[in-house]
TORZARO-865238 format. One record per residue (C-alpha): chain; residue in three letters; x, y, z; residue number from 1. Coordinates in nm, 4 decimals, always signed. Layout:
BEGIN
  unit  code        xx        yy        zz  pos
     A   ALA         X         Y         Z  NUM
...
END
This chain:
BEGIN
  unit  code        xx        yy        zz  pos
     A   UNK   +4.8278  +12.0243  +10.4549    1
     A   UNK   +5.0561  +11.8961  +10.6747    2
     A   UNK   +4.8573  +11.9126  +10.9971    3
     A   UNK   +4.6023  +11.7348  +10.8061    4
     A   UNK   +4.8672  +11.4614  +10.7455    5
     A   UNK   +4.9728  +11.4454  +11.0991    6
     A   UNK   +4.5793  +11.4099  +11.2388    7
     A   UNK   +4.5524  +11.1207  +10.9980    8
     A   UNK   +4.8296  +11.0099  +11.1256    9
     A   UNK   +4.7096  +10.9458  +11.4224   10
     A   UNK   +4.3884  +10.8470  +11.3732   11
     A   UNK   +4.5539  +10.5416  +11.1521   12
     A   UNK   +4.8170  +10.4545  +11.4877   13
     A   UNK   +4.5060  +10.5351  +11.7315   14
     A   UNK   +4.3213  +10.2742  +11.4932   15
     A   UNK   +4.6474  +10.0128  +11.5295   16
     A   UNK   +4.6919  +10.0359  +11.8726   17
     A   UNK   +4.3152  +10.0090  +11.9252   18
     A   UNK   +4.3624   +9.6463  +11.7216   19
     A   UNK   +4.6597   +9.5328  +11.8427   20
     A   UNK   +4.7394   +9.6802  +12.1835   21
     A   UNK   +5.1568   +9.7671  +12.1369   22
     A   UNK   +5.2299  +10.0988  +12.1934   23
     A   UNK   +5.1734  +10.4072  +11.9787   24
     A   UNK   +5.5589  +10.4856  +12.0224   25
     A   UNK   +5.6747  +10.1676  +11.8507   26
     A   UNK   +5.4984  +10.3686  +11.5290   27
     A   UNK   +5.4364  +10.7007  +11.6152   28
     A   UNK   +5.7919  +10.7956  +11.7044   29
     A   UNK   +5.9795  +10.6652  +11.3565   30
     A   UNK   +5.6818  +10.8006  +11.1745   31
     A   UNK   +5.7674  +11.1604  +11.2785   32
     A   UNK   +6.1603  +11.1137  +11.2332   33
     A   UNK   +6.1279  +11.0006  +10.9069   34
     A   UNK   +5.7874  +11.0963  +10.7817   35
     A   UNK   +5.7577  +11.4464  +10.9131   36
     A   UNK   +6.1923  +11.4900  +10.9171   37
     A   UNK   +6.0969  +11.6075  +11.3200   38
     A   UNK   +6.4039  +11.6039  +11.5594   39
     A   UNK   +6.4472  +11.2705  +11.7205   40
     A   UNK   +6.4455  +11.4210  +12.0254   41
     A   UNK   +6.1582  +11.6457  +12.0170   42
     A   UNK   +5.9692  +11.3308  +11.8707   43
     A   UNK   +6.0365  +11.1169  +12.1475   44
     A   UNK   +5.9360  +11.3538  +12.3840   45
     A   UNK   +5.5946  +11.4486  +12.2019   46
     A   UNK   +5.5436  +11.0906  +12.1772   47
     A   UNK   +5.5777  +11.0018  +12.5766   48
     A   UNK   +5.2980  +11.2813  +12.6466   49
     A   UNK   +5.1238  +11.1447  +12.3508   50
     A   UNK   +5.1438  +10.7982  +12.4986   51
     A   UNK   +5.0486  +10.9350  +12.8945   52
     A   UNK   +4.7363  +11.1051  +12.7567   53
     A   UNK   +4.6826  +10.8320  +12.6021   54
     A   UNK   +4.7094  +10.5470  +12.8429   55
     A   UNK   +4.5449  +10.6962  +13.1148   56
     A   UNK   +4.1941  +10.6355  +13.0038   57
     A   UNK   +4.2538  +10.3173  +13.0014   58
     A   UNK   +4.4618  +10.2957  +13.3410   59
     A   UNK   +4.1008  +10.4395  +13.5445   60
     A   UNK   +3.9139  +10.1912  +13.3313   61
     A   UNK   +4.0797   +9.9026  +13.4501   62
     A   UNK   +4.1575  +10.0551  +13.8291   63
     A   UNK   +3.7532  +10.0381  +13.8150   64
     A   UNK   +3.7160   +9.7166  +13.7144   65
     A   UNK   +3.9980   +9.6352  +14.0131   66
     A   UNK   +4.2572   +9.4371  +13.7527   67
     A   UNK   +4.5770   +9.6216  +13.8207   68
     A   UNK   +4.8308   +9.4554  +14.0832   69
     A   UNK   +4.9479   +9.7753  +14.2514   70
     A   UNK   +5.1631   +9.5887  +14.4504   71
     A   UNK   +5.3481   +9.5186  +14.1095   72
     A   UNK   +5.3354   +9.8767  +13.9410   73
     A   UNK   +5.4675   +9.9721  +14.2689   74
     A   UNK   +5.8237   +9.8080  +14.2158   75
     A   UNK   +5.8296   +9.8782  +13.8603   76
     A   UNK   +5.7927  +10.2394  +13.9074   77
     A   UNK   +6.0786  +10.1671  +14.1747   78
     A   UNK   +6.2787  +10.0923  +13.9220   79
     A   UNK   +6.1602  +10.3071  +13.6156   80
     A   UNK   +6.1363  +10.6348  +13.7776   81
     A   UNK   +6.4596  +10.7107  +13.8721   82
     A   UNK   +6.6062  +10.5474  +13.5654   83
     A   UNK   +6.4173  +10.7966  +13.3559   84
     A   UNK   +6.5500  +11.0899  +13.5731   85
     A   UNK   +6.9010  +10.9550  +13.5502   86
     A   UNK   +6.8345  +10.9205  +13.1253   87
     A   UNK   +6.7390  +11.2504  +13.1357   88
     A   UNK   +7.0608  +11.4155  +13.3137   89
     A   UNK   +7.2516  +11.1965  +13.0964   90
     A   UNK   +7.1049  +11.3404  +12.7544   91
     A   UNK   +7.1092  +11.7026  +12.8930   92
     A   UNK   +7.4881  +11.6364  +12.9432   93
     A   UNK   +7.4662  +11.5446  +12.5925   94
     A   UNK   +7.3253  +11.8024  +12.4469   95
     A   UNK   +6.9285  +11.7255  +12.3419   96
     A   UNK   +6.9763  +11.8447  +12.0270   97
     A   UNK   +7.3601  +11.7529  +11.9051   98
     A   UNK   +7.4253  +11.4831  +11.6547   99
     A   UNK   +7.5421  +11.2774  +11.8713  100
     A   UNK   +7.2515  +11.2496  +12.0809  101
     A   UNK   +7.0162  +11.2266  +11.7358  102
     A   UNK   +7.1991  +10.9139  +11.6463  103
     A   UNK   +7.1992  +10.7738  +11.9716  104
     A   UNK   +6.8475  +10.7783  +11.9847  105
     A   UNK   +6.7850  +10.6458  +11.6425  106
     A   UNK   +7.0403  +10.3559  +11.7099  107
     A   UNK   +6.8491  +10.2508  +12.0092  108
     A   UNK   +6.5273  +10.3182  +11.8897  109
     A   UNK   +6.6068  +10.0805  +11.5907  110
     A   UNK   +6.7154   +9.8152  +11.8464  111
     A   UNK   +6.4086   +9.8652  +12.0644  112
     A   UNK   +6.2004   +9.8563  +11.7677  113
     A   UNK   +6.3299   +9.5177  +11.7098  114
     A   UNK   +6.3138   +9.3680  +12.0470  115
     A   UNK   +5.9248   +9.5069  +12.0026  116
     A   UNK   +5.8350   +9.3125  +11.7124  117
     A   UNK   +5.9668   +8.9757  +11.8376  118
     A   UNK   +5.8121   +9.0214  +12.1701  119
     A   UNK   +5.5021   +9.1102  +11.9873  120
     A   UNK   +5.5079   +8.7833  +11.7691  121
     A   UNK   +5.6448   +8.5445  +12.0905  122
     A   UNK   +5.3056   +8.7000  +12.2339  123
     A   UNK   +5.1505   +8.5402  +11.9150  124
     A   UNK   +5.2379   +8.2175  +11.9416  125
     A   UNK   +5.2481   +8.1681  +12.2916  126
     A   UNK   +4.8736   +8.3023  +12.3217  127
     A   UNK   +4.7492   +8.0670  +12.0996  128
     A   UNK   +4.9700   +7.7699  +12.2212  129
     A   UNK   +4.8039   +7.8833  +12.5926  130
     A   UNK   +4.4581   +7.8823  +12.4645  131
     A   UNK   +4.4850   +7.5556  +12.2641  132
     A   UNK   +4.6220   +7.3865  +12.5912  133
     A   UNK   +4.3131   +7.5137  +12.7999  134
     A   UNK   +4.0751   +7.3963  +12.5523  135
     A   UNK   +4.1910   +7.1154  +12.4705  136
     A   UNK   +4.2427   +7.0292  +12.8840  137
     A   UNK   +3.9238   +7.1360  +13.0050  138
     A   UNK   +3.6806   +7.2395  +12.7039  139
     A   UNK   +3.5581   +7.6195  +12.5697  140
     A   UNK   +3.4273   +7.7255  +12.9139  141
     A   UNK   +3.7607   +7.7271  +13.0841  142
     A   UNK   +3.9532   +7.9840  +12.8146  143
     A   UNK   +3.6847   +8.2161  +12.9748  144
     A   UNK   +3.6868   +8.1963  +13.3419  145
     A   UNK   +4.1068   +8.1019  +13.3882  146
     A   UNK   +4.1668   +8.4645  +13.4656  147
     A   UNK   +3.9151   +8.4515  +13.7825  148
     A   UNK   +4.1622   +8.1849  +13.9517  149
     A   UNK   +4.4414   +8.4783  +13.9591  150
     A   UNK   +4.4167   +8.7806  +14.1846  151
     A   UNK   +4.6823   +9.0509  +14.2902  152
     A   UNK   +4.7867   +8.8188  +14.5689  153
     A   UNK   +4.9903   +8.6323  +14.2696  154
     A   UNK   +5.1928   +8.9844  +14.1751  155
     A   UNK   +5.4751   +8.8363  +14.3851  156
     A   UNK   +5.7688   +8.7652  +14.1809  157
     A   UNK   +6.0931   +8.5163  +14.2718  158
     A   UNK   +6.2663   +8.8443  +14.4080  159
     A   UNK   +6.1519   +9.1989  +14.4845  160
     A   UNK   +6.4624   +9.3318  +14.3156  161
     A   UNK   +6.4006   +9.1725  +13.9678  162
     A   UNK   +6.0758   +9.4003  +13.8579  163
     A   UNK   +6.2783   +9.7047  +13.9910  164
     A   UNK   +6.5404   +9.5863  +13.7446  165
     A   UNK   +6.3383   +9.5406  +13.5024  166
     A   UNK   +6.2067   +9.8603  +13.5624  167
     A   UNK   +6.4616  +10.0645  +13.5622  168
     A   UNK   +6.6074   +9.8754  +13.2360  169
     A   UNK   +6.2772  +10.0003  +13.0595  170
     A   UNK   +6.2490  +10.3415  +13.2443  171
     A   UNK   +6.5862  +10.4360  +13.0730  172
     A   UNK   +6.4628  +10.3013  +12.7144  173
     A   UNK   +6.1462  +10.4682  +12.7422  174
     A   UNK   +6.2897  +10.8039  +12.8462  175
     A   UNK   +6.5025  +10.7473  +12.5352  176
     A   UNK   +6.2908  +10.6477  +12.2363  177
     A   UNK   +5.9867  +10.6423  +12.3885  178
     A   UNK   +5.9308  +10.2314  +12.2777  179
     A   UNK   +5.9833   +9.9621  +12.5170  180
     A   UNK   +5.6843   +9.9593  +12.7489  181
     A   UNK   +5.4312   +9.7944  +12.5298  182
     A   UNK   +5.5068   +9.3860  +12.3978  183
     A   UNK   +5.8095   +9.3788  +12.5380  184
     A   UNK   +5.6893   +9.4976  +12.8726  185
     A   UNK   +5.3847   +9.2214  +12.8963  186
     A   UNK   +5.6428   +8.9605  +12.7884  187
     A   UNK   +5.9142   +9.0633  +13.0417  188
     A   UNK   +5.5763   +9.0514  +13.3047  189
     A   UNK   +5.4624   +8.7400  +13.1892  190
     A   UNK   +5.8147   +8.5769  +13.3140  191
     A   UNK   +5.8494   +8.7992  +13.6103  192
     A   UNK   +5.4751   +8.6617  +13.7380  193
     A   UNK   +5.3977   +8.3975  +13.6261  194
     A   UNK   +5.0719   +8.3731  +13.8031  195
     A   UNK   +4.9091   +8.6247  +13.7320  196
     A   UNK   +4.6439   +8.6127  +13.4713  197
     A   UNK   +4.7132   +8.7821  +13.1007  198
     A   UNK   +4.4688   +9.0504  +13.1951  199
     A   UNK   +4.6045   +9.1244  +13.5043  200
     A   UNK   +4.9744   +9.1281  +13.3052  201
     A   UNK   +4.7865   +9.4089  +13.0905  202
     A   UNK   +4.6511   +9.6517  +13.3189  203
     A   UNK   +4.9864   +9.6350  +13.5087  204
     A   UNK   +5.1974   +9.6843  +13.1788  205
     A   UNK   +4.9726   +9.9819  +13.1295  206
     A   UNK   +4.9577  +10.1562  +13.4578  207
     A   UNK   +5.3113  +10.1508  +13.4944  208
     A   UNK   +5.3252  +10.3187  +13.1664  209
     A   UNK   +5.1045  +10.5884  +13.2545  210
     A   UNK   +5.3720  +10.7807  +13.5360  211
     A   UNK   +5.6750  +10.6768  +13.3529  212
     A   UNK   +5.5881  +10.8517  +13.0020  213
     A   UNK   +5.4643  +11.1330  +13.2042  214
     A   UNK   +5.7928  +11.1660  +13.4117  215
     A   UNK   +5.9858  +11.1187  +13.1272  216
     A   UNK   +5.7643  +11.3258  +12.9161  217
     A   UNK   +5.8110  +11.6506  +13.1306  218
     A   UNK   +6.1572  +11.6294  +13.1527  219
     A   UNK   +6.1704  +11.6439  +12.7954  220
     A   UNK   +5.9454  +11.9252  +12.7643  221
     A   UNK   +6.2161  +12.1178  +13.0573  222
     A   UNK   +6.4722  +12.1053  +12.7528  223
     A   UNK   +6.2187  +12.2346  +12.5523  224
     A   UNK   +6.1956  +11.9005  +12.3455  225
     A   UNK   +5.7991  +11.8773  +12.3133  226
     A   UNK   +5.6309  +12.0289  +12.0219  227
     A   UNK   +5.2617  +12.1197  +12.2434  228
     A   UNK   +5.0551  +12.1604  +11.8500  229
     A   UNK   +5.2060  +11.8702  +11.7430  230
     A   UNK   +5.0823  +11.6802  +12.0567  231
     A   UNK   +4.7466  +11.8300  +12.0288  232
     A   UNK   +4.7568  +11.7210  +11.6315  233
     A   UNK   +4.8639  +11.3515  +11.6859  234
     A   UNK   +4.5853  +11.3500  +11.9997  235
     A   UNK   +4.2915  +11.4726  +11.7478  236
     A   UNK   +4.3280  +11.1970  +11.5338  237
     A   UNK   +4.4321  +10.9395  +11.7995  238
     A   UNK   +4.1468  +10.9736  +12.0923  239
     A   UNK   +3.9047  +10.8638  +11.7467  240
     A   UNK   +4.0937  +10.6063  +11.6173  241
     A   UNK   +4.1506  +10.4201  +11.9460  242
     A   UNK   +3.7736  +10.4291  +11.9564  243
     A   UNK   +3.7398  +10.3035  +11.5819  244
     A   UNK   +4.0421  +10.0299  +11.6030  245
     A   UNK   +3.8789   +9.8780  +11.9521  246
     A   UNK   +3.5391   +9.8143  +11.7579  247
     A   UNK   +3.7150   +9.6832  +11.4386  248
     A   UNK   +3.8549   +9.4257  +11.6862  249
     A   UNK   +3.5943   +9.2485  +11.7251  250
     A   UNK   +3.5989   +9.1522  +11.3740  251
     A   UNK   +3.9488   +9.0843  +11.2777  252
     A   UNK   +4.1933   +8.8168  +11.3871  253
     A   UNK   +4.4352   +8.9971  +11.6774  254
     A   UNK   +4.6597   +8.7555  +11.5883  255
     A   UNK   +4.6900   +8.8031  +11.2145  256
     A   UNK   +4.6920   +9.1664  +11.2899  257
     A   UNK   +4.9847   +9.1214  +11.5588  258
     A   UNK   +5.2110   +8.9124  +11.3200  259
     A   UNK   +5.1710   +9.2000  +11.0604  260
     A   UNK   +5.2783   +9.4645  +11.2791  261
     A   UNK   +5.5320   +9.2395  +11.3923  262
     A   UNK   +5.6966   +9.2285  +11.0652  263
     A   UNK   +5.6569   +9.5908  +11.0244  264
     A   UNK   +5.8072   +9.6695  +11.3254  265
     A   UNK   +6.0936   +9.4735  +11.2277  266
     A   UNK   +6.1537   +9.6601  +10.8980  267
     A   UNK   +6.1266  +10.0314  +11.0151  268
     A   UNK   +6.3855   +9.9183  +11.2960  269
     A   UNK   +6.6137   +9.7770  +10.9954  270
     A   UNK   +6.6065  +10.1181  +10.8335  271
     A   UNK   +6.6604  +10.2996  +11.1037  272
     A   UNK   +6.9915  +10.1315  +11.2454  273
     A   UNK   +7.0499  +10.1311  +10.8420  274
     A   UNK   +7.0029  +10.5110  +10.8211  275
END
């Protein structure tokens, strides 16, 4: 009954992510510590291999189609790897699976969870405020061909050292709770580069993604924090319900749906610095 519950699970998160692009771990991770009553640890670190397997479809897809800045991902992972590896001596030091660690992980999971949903509604607003600007500057034709005037030669931010920052900043929440690398990543990119075009912003936010939750998912499964049926559980239901969210998109308004995960977001991170 249970596994049943889990693959429904994620199909419903594969769906939401599907619709509204954040990151499975911004839901997937809370739904296991207080749905399921998993170990926050061993969630966290289901949920980065989760989110690896998962984002690396769409990493080739958009390598293909030649929208990722490497150049970019390049000092992000800087940055992100080696904060992950450093999280991950710190929390063996810990103890993975002592009390303290548990609500260390749910504290700053709650507070990640937050930052998430207001980056996710700031996206809101300033995506529509951005579109309404182009069209009313230079009519409906312009909306659609404004990302063809940025290429990877605009992934050049004020200083090298800020995206490695940045990086490393996310690389150790990540590693942590396993949130972090979704909204608040494309907003954090959108102010480091500035020129480069929103869909250029995405593939970058994603490929990044795709070595850090990886690297950070392995090291939790060395302290034997990764539950392997669980993964392949969440991963039945999610693969289908990426599918099934991306079609429903077409449909619904992103931006209705965005402002209602938003305020979900908000709430589960309430609880959990509550709990």
């Amino acid at each position: 009954m249970q596994d049943t519950a889990l693959i429904l699970s994620g199909l419903i998160i594969g769906a939401i992510i599907g619709l509204t692009g954040v990151g499975g771990g911004s839901l997937m991770t809370p739904l296991l510590i207080m749905g399921f009553g998993v170990n926050p640890a061993i969630a966290v670190g289901t949920d980065l291999l989760f989110a690896a397997a998962t984002k690396l479809g769409g990493t080739v897809r958009l390598a293909r189609e030649r929208l990722i800045a490497w150049r970019a991902v390049g000092l992000l992972s800087v940055g992100s790897l080696p904060a992950a590896l450093l999280t991950m001596a710190v929390l063996q030091h810990l103890g993975p699976s002592s009390a303290e660690t548990e609500q260390l992980i749910r504290q700053v999971l709650g507070v990640a969870l937050l930052l998430t949903a207001l980056a996710t509604l700031h996206n809101v607003l300033a995506s529509q405020r951005k579109k309404n600007a182009v069209l009313a500057n230079n009519g409906p034709t312009a909306a659609a061909g404004a990302a063809d005037l940025a290429d990877t030669a605009n992934a050049t931010p004020a200083h090298w050292a800020l995206p490695v920052l940045f990086g490393a900043l996310i690389g150790s929440v990540v590693t942590l709770t396993s949130v972090g690398a979704g909204a608040i990543g494309v907003t954090a990119l959108l102010i480091l580069f500035p020129r480069l075009a929103i869909q250029r912003i995405i593939a970058v936010d994603l490929a990044y993604a795709v070595p850090l939750t990886l690297f950070a998912g392995l090291g939790h499964a060395s302290l034997g924090q990764v539950d392997w049926h669980l993964l392949g559980l969440l991963l039945c239901g999610s693969l289908p319900g990426i599918w099934l969210g991306s079609r429903l998109l077409k449909s619904l308004n992103p931006q209705v749906t965005r402002t209602l995960l938003s305020t979900l977001l908000a709430t589960i991170g309430i609880k959990l610095l509550a709990w």
